[in-house]
N, C-alpha and C positions, 0 to 999 in steps of 0.2 A: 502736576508736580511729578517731577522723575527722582525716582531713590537709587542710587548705584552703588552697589557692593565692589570692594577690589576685587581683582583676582588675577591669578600668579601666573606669569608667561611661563609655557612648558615647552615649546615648541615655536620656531622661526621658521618658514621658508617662504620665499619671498619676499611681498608685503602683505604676508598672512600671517598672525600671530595664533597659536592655540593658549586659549586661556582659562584657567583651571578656577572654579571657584567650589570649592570643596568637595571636590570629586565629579560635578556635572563641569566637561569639556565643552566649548563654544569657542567659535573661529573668528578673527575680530580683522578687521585691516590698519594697516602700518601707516598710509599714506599721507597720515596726519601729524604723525608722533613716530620720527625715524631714529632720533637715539635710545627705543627698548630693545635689552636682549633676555637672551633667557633666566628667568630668575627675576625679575622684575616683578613689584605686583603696578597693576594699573585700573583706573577705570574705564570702562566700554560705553558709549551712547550710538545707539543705532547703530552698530555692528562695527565701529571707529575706535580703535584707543583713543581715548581725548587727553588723558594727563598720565603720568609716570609719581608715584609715589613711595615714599619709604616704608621698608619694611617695617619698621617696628610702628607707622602710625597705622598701616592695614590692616598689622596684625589686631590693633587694638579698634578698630571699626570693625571686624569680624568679630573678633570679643563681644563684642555689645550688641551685635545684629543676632548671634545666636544665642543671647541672654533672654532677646525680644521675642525670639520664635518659639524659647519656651514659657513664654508666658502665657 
């Protein structure tokens, strides 16, 4: 089973996405998912955006993943 956390596009060039999840940076490819721009949160599988999702449902998945880490 794979768990995937959002994380927040900071950075476009090319089909490389920089994607920010709470401060550790990781570099993701576009060539799956070509309508994100910056400002976007999204999920990553195998180094891919695979989906584009909204702000406020991310925010509230990271909500609850760092509820979990401090448990």
């Amino acid at each position: 089973m794979c768990l995937s956390v959002p994380g927040k596009v900071v950075k476009i060039k090319g089909d490389k996405a920089v994607v920010d999840y709470q401060g550790e940076k990781r570099e993701a490819s576009l060539t799956l998912k070509k309508d994100v721009k910056v400002g976007d949160y999204v999920i990553v599988s195998a180094k891919f955006v695979m989906e584009k999702i909204p702000e406020k449902e991310a925010k509230r998945i990271i909500e609850v993943w760092n509820e979990t880490d401090e448990a």
